[in-house]
KEDREN-280245 format. One record per residue (C-alpha): x, y, z; residue in one letter. Coordinates in steps of 0.02 Angstrom, whole numbers, plus 50000, padded with zeros to 5 digits. Example, Ala and Ser with C-alpha at 12.3 -4.5 7.8 and 13.67 -1.06 7.14 Angstrom:
<nodes>
506154977550390A;506844994750357S;
</nodes>
This chain:
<nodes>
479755005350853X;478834996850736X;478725002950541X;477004998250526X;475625011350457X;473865011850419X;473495022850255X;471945028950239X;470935035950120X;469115043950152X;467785049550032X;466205053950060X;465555036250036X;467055026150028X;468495021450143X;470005012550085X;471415008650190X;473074996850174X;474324992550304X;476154995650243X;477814995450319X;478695011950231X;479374999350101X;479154994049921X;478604978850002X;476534974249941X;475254979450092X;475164968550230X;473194972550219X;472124982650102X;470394984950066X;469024995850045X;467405000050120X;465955004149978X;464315011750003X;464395020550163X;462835030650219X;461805015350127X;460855000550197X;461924989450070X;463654996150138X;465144985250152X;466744982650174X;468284970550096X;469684965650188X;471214956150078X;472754949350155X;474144935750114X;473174933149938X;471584930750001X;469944940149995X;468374942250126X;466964953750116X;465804959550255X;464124967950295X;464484985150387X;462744985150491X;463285003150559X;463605010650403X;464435025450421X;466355027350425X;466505024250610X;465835007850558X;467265004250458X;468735011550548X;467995000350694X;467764985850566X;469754987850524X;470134990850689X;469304972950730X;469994963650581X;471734968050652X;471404961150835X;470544945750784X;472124941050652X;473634940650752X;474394929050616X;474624943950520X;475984954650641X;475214969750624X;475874982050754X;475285001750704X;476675014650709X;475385026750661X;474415032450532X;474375043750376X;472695050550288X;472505056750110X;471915074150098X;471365082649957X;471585100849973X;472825109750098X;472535126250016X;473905138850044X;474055133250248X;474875117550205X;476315115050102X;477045099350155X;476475084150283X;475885086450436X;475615077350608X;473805081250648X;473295091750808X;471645102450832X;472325114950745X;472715104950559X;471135098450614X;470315117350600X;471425119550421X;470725102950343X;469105109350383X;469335128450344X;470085120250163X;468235114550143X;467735126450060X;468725122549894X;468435105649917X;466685098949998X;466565082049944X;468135077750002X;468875086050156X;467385086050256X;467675066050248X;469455067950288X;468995075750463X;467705061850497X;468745048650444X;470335057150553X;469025059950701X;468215041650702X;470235035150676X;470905047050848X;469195040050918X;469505022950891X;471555021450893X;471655032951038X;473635040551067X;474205034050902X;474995046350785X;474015052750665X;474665061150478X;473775071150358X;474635070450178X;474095083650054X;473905081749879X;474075098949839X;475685102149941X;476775097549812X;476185113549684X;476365126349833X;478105129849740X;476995135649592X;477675152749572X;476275170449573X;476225170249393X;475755153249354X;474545150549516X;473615166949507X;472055167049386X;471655183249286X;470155189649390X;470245204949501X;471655203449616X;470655206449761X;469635191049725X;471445181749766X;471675193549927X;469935192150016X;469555172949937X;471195164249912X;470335159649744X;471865152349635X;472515136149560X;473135124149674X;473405109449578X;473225091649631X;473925071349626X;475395081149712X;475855065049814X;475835054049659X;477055068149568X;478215069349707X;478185047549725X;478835048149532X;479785063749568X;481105050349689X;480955039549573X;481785046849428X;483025053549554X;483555035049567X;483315029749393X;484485043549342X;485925054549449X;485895070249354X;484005072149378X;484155085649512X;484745098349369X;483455091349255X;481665095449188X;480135081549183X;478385082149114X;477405070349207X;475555063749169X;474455055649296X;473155048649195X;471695039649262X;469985043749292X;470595059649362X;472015065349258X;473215079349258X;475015085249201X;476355093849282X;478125099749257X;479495098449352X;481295107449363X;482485100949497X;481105088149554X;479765104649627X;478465108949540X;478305121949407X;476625121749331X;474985109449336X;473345107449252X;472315104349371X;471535122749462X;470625126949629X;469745108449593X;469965096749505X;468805099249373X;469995108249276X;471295103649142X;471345088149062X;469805077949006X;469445065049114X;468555049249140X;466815059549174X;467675078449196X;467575088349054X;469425096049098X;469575115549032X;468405126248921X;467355142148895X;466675144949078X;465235154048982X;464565135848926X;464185132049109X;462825146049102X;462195139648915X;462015121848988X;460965128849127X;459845140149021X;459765125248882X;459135112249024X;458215124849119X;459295119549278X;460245126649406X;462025131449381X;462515119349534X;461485103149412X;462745110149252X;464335111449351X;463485093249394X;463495088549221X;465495094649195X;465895083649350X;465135067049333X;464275065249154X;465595074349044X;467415067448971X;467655050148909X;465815045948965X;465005059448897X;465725059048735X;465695040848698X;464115038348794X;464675019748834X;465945022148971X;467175031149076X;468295016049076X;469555017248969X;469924998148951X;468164998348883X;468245011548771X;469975002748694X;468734985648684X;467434996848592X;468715005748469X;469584989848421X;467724984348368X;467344997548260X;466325008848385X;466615028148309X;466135036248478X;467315027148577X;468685031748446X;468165049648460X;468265048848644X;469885040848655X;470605053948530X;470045070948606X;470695063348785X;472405060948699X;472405078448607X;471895085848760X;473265077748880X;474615081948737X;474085098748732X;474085101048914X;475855092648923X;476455105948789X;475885118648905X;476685116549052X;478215112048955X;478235131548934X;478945134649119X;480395123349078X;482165127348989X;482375111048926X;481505094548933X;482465078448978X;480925066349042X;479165062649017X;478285050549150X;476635042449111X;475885035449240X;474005032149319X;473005019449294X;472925024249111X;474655029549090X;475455014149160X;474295000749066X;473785010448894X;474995009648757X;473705014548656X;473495031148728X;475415034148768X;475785032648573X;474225042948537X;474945057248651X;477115055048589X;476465055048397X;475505073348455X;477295079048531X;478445076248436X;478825093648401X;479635091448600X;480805078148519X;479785063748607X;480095049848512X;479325030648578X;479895012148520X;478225005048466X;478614988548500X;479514992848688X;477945003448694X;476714989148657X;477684975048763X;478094983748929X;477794974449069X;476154980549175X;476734985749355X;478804988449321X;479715004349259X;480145003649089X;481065016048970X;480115016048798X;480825029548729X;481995026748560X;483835025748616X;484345041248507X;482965052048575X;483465069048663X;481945064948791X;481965049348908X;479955043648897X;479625031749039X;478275020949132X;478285024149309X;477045013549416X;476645025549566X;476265022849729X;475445034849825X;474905026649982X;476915020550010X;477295038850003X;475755044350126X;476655029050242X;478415033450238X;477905052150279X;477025047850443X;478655036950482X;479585052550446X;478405063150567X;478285052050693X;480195047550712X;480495065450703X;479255069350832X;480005057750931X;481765062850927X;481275080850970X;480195073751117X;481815064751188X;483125079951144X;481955089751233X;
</nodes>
């Protein structure tokens, strides 16, 4: 059987996708399709180090599983042979707690999960329908990214709002960037033996950013809630504060309470404060200039993330590791520095220099030799976890098919 699988990713106007073989090996293909549901809709195919853009005419996500499908037929040079494929999912709610090989019923979950997430898993189903459509038998996995917090224990999920609320709703924290925690969760089991009797923080920091801690590599306690939106500040989330200032917004602006919970989501965090960018290379350019906002900006998102680390850090009995990584954790020494000076108190302690020089894409310890905590750069790799679980399912399946 071949180890080859297609990991996709839907959004409500985006598709990306990369072909991987369950290894640490780079994708075979990647890409991403922009703009779909517009006239100027594309998509971007890059294999073997090189880099081709095309028109998607039908542009809709059928369009672009079909466009992918095509790519792979008309470039036999590149050995591509499908085992099956695996599909990011945002919310599982409390029906799914680990990977799953999709039938109509996961189908009817994804979409019954909807309701806490409706940007995202209503593209999940069309991108898994169009997929079935166009790949016909092939296996098909759905990987959640809250799975990994179902461990979460009553008093750290539940919210304190009438119980009944939690019984008729399921209205609770779920947490999120569960794949990426567990992907750095094996990690550190290989990096160091004892780390099944050990305790991590962990920060995923990106445009989306969160925390979590860990104690015998499960999850204990996130950041993130029932969405997304809360926690950390973000690239243009606002993260966690009074709830009451969603209704103040809304009377301020004379707008609905949908347009402020609007202006939390997409025009809040590092963009909102700096009112230059959500980018956080940009807002490093900015500081380094003399720009006060971006400073500003930069400074509340690493008060915020330390705080939220400290948090968490309350489920655990003792703390042996903290993680950065994200697209801002892996590449910002900057902001890792900003965020050890603020814990301290948690006996992190960081080698500026190891700090400053670590090499972008490896794992590197930066911590001070002498240090009780281990601080480390992690690279993750979410879409080689989403793989290697539909190699799991389907070999599985497979085996119980033939026992039986």
């Amino acid at each position: 059987m071949t180890d080859q699988v297609l990991v996709i990713n839907c959004g409500s106007s985006s598709l990306k996708f990369a072909v991987l073989d369950g290894t640490e090996n780079p994708p075979i293909l990647e890409g991403i399709a922009d703009r779909l549901g517009s006239e100027h809709s594309s998509i971007t195919f890059k294999h073997n180090g090189t880099k081709q853009e095309q028109r998607l005419y039908d542009n809709d996500h059928r369009a672009a599983v079909a466009a992918i499908k095509k790519w792979i037929n008309e470039h036999p040079e590149a050995d591509i042979s499908l085992a099956g494929v695996g599909h990011r999912v945002v919310h599982g709610g409390e029906t799914f707690s680990q990977s799953v090989t999709i039938n109509d019923e996961v189908l009817k979950g994804i979409e019954d999960c909807s309701v806490f997430a409706p940007l995202h898993n209503p593209a999940h189903v069309k991108g898994i329908k169009e997929t079935q459509a166009l790949f016909g038998d092939l296996p098909q996995v759905a990987v959640f990214d809250t799975a990994f917090h179902q461990t979460l224990s009553a008093d750290q999920y539940l919210y304190p709002i009438p119980m009944r609320l939690y019984r008729e709703h399921h209205f609770r924290k779920y947490g999120f960037h569960g794949t990426s925690y567990r992907y750095i969760s094996q990690k550190l089991s290989e990096l160091d033996p004892a780390y099944g009797a050990e305790n991590a923080l962990i920060a995923h920091l990106g445009n989306g950013a969160s925390v979590c801690a860990t104690c015998n590599g499960q999850s204990v306690d996130t950041s993130m809630g029932i969405t997304p939106l809360e926690g950390l500040m973000m690239g243009t989330r606002s993260g966690s504060l009074d709830p009451s200032l969603l209704s103040f917004i809304a009377d301020a602006e004379g707008i609905t309470m949908e347009d402020a919970l609007n202006v939390l989501n997409k025009e809040s965090g590092l963009k909102g404060i700096s009112e230059i960018s959500n980018d956080c290379r940009t807002l490093e350019t900015a500081q380094a200039q003399g720009d006060d906002r971006a400073q500003l900006a930069l400074d509340m998102f690493s008060s915020r993330a330390a705080k939220h680390l400290a948090s968490v850090s309350t489920n655990l009995s003792s703390l042996e590791h903290l993680v950065f990584t994200g697209g801002i954790g892996e590449n910002s020494p900057l902001i890792r520095e900003a965020i050890c000076q603020r814990l301290q108190t948690l006996g992190i302690k960081i080698d500026r220099n190891t700090n400053q020089t670590a090499p972008r894409g490896e794992i590197s310890c930066i911590s001070l030799a002498d240090a009780p905590v281990k601080v480390w750069i992690i690279p993750t790799n979410e879409e080689l976890l989403i793989a290697q679980d539909t190699l799991h399912l389907i070999n599985q399946d497979t085996a119980t098919t033939h026992s039986a």
